[in-house]
C-alpha positions as CSV (number, residue, x, y, z in Angstrom):
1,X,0.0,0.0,0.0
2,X,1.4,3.2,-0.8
3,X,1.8,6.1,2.1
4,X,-0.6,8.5,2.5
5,X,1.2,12.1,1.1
6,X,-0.3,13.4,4.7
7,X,1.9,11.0,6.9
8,X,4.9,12.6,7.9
9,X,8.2,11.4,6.4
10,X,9.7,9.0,9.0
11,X,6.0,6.8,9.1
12,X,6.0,4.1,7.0
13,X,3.0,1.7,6.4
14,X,2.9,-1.1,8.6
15,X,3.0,-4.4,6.7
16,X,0.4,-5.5,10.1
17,X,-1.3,-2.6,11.4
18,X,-2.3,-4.6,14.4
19,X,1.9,-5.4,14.9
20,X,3.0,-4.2,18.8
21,X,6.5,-3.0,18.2
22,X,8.7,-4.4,21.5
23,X,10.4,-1.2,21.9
24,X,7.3,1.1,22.0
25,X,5.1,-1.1,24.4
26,X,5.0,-2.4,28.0
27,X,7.7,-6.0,27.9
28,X,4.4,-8.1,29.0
29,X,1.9,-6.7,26.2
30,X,0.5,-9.4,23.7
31,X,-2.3,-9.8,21.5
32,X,-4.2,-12.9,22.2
33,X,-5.8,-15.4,19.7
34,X,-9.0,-13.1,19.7
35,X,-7.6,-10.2,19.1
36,X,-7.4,-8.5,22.5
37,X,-4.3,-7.0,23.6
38,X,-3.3,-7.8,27.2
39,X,-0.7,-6.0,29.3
40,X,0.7,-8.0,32.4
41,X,-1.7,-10.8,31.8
42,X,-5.2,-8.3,32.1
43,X,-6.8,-7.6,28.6
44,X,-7.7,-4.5,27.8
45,X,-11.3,-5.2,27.4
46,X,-11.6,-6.5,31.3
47,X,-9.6,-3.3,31.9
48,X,-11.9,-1.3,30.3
49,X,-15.0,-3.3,31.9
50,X,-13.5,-2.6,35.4
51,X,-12.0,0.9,35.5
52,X,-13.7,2.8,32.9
53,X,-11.8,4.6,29.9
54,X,-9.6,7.0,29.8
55,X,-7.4,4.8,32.3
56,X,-3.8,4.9,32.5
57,X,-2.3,1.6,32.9
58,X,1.2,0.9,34.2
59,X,3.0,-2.6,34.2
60,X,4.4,-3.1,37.1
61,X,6.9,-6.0,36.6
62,X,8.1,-4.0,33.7
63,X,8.3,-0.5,35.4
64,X,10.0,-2.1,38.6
65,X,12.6,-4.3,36.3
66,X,13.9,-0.8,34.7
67,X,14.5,0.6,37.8
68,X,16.6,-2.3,38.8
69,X,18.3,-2.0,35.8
70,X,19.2,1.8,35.6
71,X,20.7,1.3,39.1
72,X,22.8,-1.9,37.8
73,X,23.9,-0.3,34.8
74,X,25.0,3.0,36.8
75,X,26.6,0.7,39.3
76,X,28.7,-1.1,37.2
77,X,29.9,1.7,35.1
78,X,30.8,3.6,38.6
79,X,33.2,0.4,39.7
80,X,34.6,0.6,36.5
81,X,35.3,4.1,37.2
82,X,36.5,3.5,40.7
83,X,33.5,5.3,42.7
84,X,30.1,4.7,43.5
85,X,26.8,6.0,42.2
86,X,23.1,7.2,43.5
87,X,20.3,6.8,41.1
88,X,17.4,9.1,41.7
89,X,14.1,8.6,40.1
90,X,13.1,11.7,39.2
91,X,9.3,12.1,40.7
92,X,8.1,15.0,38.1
93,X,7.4,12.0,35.1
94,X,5.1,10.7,37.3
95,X,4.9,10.0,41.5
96,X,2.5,8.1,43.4
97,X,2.9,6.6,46.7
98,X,3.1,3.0,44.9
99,X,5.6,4.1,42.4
100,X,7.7,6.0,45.8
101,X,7.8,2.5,46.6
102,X,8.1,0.4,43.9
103,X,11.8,2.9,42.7
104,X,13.0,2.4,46.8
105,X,12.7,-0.7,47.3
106,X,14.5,-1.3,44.1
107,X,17.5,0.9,45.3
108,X,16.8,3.9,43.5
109,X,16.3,7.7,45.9
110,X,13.7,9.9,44.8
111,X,13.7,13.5,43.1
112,X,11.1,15.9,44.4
113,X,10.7,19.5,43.2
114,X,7.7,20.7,45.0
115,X,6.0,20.4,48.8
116,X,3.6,18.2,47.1
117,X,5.9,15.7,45.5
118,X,7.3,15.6,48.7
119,X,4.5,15.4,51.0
120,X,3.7,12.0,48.2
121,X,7.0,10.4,48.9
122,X,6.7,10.8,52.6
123,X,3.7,9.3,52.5
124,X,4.7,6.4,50.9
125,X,7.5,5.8,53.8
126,X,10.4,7.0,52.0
127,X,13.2,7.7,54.4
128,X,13.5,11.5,54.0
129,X,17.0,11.2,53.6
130,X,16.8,9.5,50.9
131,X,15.0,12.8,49.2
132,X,16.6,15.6,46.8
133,X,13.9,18.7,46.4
134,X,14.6,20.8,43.3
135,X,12.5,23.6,41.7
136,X,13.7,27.4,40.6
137,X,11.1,29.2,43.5
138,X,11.3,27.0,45.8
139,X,9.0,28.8,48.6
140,X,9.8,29.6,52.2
141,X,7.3,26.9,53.3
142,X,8.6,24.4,51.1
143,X,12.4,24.9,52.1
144,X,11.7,24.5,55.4
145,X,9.5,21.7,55.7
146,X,12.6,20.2,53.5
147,X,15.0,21.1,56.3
148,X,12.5,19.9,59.0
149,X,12.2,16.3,57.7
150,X,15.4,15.7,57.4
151,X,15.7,16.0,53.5
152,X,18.9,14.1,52.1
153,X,19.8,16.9,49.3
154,X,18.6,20.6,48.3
155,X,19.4,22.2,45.4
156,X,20.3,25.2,45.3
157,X,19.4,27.5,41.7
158,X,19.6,30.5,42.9
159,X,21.6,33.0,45.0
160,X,18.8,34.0,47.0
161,X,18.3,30.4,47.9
162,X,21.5,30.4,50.1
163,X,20.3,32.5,52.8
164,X,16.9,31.0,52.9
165,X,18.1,27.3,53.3
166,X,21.2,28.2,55.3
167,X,18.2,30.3,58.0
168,X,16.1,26.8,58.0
169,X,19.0,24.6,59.0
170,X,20.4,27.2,62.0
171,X,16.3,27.0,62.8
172,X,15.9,23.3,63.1
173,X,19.5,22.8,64.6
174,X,21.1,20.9,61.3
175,X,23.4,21.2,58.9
176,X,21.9,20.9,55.7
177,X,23.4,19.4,52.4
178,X,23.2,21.2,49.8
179,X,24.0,21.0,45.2
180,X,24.1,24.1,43.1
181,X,22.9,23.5,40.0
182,X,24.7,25.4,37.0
183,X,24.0,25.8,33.2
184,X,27.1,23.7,31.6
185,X,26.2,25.4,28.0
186,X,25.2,22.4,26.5
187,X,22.6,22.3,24.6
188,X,20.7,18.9,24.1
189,X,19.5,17.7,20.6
190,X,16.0,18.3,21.2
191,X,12.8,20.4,21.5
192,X,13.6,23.8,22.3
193,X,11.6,23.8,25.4
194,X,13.4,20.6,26.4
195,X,16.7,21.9,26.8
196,X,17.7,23.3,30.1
197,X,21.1,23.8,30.5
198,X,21.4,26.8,27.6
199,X,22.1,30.1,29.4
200,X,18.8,32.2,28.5
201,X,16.7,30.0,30.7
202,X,15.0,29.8,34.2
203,X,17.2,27.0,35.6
204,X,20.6,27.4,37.1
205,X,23.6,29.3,37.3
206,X,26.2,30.1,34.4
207,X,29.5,28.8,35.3
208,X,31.3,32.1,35.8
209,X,29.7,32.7,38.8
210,X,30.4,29.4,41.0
211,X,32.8,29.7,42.5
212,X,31.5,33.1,44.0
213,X,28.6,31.5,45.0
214,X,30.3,28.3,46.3
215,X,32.0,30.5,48.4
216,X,28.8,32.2,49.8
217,X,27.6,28.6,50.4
218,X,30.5,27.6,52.3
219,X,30.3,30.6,54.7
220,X,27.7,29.2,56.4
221,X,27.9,26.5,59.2
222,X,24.4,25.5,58.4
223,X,25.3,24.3,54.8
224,X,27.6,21.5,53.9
225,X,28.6,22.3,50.2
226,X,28.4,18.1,48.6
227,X,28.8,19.6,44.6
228,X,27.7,20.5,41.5
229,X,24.4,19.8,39.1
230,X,23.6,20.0,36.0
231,X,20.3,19.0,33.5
232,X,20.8,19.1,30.3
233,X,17.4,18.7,28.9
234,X,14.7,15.9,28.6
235,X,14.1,12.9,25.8
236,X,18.0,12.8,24.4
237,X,19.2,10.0,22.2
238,X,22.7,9.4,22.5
239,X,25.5,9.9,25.4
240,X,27.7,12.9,23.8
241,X,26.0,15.7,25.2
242,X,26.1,14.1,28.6
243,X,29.6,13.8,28.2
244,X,30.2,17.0,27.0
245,X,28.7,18.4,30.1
246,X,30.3,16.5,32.5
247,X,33.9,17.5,31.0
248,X,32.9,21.2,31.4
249,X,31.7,20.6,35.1
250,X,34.7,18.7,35.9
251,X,36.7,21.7,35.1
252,X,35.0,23.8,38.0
253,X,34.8,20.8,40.3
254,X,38.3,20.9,39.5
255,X,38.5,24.7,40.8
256,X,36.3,24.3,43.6
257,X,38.7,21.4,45.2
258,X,41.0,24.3,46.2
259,X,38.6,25.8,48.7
260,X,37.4,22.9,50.2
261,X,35.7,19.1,49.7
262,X,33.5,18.5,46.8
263,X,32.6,14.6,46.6
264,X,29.6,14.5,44.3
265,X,28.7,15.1,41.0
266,X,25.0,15.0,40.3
267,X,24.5,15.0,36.0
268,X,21.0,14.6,35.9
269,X,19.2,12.8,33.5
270,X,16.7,12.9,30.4
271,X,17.7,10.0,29.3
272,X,14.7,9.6,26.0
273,X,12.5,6.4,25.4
274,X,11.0,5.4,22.1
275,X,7.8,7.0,21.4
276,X,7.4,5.6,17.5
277,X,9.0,2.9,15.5
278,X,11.2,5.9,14.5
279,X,13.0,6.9,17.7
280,X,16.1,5.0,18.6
281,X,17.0,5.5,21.8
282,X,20.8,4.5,23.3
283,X,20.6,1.5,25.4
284,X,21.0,2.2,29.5
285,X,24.5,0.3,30.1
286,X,25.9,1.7,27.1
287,X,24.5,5.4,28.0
288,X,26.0,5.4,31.7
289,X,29.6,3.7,30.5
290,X,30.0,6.2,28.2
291,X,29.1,8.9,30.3
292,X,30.7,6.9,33.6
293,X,34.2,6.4,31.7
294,X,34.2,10.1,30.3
295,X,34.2,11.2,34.1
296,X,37.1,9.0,34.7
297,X,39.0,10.0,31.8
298,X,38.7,13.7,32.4
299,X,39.5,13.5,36.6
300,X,42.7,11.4,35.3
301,X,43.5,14.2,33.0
302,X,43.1,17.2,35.7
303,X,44.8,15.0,38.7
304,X,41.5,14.5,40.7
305,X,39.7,11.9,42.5
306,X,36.9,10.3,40.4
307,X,33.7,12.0,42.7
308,X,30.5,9.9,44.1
309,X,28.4,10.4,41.0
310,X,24.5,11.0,40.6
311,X,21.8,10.6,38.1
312,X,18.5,11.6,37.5
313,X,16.3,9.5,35.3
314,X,12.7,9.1,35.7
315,X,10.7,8.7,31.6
316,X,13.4,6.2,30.8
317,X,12.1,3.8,34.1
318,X,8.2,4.9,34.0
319,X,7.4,6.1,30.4
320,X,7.8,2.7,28.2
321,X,5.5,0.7,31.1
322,X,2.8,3.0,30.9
323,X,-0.4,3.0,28.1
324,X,-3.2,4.3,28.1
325,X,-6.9,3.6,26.9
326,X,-9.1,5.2,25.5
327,X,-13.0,4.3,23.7
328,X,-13.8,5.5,19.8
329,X,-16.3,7.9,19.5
330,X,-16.8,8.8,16.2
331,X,-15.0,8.9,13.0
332,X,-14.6,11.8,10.6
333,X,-12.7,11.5,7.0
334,X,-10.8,14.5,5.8
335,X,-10.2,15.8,2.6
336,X,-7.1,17.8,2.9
337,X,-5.8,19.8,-0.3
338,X,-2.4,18.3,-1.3
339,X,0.2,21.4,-2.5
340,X,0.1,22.6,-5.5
341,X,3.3,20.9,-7.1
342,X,1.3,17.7,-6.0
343,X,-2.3,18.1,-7.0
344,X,-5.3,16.6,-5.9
345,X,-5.9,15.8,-2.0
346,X,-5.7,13.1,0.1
347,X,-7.8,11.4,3.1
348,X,-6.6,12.2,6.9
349,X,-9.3,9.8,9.3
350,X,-10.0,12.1,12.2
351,X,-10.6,9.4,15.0
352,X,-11.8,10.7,18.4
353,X,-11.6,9.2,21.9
354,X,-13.1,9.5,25.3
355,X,-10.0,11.9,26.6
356,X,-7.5,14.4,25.1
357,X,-5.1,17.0,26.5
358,X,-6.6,16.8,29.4
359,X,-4.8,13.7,30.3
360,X,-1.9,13.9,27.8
361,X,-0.7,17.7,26.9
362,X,2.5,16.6,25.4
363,X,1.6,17.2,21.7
364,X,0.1,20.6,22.2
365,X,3.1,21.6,24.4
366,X,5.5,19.8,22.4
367,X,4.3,18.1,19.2
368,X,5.1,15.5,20.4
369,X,4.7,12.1,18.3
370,X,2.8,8.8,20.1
371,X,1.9,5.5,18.8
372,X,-1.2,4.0,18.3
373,X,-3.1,1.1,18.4
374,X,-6.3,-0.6,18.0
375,X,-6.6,-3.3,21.0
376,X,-10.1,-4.5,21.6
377,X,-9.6,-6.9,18.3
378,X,-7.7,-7.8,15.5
379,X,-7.9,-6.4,11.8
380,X,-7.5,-7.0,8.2
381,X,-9.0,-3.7,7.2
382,X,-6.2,-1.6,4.8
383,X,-4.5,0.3,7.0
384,X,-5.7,4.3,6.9
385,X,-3.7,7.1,8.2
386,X,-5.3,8.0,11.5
387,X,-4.9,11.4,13.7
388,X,-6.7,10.6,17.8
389,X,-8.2,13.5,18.7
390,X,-9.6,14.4,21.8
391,X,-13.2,15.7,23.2
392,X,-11.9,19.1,24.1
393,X,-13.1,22.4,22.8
394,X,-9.5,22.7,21.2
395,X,-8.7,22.4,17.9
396,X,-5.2,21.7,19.0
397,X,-6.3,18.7,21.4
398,X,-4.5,16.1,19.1
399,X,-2.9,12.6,21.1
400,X,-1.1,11.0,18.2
401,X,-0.6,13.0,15.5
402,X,-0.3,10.2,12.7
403,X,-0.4,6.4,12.7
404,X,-1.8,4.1,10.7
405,X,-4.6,2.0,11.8
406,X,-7.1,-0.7,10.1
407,X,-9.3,1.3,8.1
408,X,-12.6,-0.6,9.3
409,X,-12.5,1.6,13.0
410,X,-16.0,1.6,14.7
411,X,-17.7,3.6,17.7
412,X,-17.0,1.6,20.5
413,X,-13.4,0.1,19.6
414,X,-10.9,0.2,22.1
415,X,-7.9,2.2,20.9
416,X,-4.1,2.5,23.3
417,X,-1.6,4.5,23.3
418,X,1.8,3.5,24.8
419,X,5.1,5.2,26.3
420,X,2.4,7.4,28.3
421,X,4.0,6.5,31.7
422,X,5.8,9.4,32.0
423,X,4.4,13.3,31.7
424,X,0.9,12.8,31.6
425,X,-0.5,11.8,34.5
426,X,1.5,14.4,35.9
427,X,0.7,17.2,33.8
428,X,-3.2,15.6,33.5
429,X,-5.4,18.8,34.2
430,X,-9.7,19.3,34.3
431,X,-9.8,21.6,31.2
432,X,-13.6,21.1,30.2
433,X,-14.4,19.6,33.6
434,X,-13.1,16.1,32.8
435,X,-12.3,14.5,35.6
436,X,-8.8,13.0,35.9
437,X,-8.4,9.5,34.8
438,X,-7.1,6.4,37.5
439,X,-4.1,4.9,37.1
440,X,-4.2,1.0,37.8
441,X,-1.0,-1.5,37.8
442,X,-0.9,-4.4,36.4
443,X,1.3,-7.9,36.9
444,X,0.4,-11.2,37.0
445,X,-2.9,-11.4,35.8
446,X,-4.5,-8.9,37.8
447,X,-4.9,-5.3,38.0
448,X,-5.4,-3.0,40.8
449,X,-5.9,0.6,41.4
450,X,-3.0,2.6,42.5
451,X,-4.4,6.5,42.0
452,X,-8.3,6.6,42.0
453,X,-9.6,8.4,39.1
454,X,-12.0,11.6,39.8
455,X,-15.5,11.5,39.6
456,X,-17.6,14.4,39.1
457,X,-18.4,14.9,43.1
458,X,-14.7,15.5,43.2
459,X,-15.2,18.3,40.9
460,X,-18.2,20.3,42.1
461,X,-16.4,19.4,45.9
462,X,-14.1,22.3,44.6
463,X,-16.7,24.6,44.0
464,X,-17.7,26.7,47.1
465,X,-21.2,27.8,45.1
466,X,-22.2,23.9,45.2
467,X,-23.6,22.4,48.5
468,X,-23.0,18.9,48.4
């Protein structure tokens, strides 16, 4: 079948538009005899039957398993390197108390950066030491709850921030740890609005002004100065901007030695995932050896000890277990006028489901490209190129831009979209008053509910005209 002139250029025609690519989907999916996708034994029709649609689903086994293996890969690459390593998951993709758990108990510490993150992870029985709290306006409130609990690691991202957790720590009697994060320069391969470690953005320092700081930090008893961070941006394929970074860092850590201790490096993470059959992202062990081994290198070539490193990944453990589901509502062919050098037009299905932006917002912040498949039954229907939109009153509410799916969609199908783990239950909203989907694991053959989903009575319970 030839490709539809609409598709963009890097989506081919599936020979099987009912194929599950391995890379895109959670490591338990499978389409049974009938048709019916399952994901950690559950089918997506009892799923359906049970929770409702939209529902985020999360395989647990899977979710749990990279998580062990981030840690093992960063672990290995530090004893290579001579040093040790702490993974943290970063909580912004997505936090629950299960998921708290679930990245603990496989070694992993946990990235906050606001009171509620944190207020999640304590409630999920995290040791408070094992916490880092980032965030660019951290509030007053926020810093010193941090302090008050006992908080392994703040961040520091701006000057201002000195004073205010240095005044916590003399409060509550301790003497807090502390990071400063700076910009490195690099700029990651990636959407503009991704990349965080540019200068003419709201994160961090520049790296002229350091060791001024660093000094400021060190004047205070109630602040124990532990090293430098940097983030270089989100979804990056490849290990060369990391290690770009990391040599530019080294060179102040370097600096900084003379003035006192500095035994950690924190590099962040963004570490991408594979959204579409397109995206090739570099394997985990081969990402933190490369990066691991360029640390080494570059402390041998300025004399230095080889630091404690850290690393912040948190779409790379959640984002490939996650999918979620959604019911067809209706169906709407397109004629769309081809250019002019091309002639004629060409058919775009407009598919719409039960949910939208409100529970994933990553193409109308980012364009960003999903997958898509039809999972309530098998088909031998040509496939037609297919755009999921959702209910809002937005023309921009668009899930997956372009896929192909069998041509023969009905009301009523069940349709899922995978790699969602990660940045959209957390940036789910209520725009139109739709409540916020739940969020169930699965393993094993059965499925339970790990963040309730809202009802309207949770709604209106907002609304101080209602009396309920």
């Amino acid at each position: 079948m030839a490709t539809n002139p609409l598709a963009p250029s890097w989506l081919a025609v599936p020979d099987d538009a009912n194929e599950l690519p391995a890379a895109i989907w959670p490591a338990s999916t499978s389409r049974d005899p009938d048709g019916v996708v399952s994901i950690g034994g559950v089918r997506a029709t009892d799923l359906k039957a049970q929770f409702g649609t939209p529902l985020y689903v999360i395989d647990e086994t899977d979710a749990k398993a990279r998580a062990a293996r981030t840690l093992a890969a960063f672990a290995a690459a530090a004893e290579a390197a001579g040093t040790t390593v702490t993974v943290y998951y970063a909580g912004k993709a997505f936090l629950s108390t299960e998921i708290a758990r679930w990245v603990t108990e496989a070694g992993l510490n946990v990235d906050t950066c606001s009171a509620g993150e944190l207020a999640v992870a304590l409630a999920a029985g995290v040791d408070a030491a094992r916490l880092g709290l980032h965030g660019n306006n951290k509030s007053l409130t926020e810093i010193d709850r941090a302090v008050s609990v006992g908080l392994g690691t703040i961040v520091i991202d701006s000057e201002q921030e000195i004073e205010r957790v240095a005044e916590a720590a003399t409060r509550h009697g301790r003497r807090q740890r502390v990071r400063l994060r700076v910009n490195s320069g690099v700029h990651a391969h990636t959407h503009d609005f991704l990349a965080t470690a540019h200068e003419d953005q709201k994160f961090g320092l520049p790296l002229e002004q350091v060791e001024r700081i660093v000094a400021g930090i060190r004047a205070h008893d109630s602040l124990d100065f532990v090293g430098l961070h940097c983030h270089i941006g989100s979804q990056i394929f490849g290990s060369d901007g990391f290690a770009e970074s990391a040599r530019r860092l080294l060179a102040m850590h370097a600096r900084l030695l003379d003035g006192g201790p500095v035994p950690e490096l924190n590099l962040g993470g963004g570490f991408g995932i594979a959204y579409t059959t397109a995206d090739d992202p570099t394997p985990i062990d081969e990402l933190a050896a490369h990066i691991v081994s360029t640390v080494a290198e570059t402390c041998a070539e300025l004399g230095i000890p080889v630091p404690h490193l850290a690393f912040e990944p948190g779409r790379s453990i959640i984002g490939t277990p996650g999918v979620t589901l959604y019911e067809l509502g209706t169906t709407k062919p397109v004629e769309v006028a081809l250019p002019a050098e091309q002639g004629g037009t060409a058919t775009r299905l407009y598919a719409s489901v039960d949910g939208g932006m409100s529970d994933n917002a990553r193409y109308a912040l980012y364009q960003a490209d999903y997958s898509v498949r039809l999972v309530s039954r098998r088909s031998d229907a040509a496939p037609a190129l297919v755009r999921i939109a959702g209910k809002h009153c937005e023309s921009g509410d668009i899930i997956v831009d372009a896929d192909y799916l069998p041509g023969d969609l009905v009301p009523g199908d069940l349709l899922a979209v995978p790699a969602t783990g990660a940045y959209c239950f957390s940036l789910s909203s209520r725009y139109n008053y739709l409540p916020r989907p739940a969020v169930v694991a699965v393993r094993d053959g059965a499925a339970r509910l790990i963040v309730r989903g809202e009802t309207e009575e949770d709604l209106l319970s907002h609304d101080a005209g209602v009396s309920l």
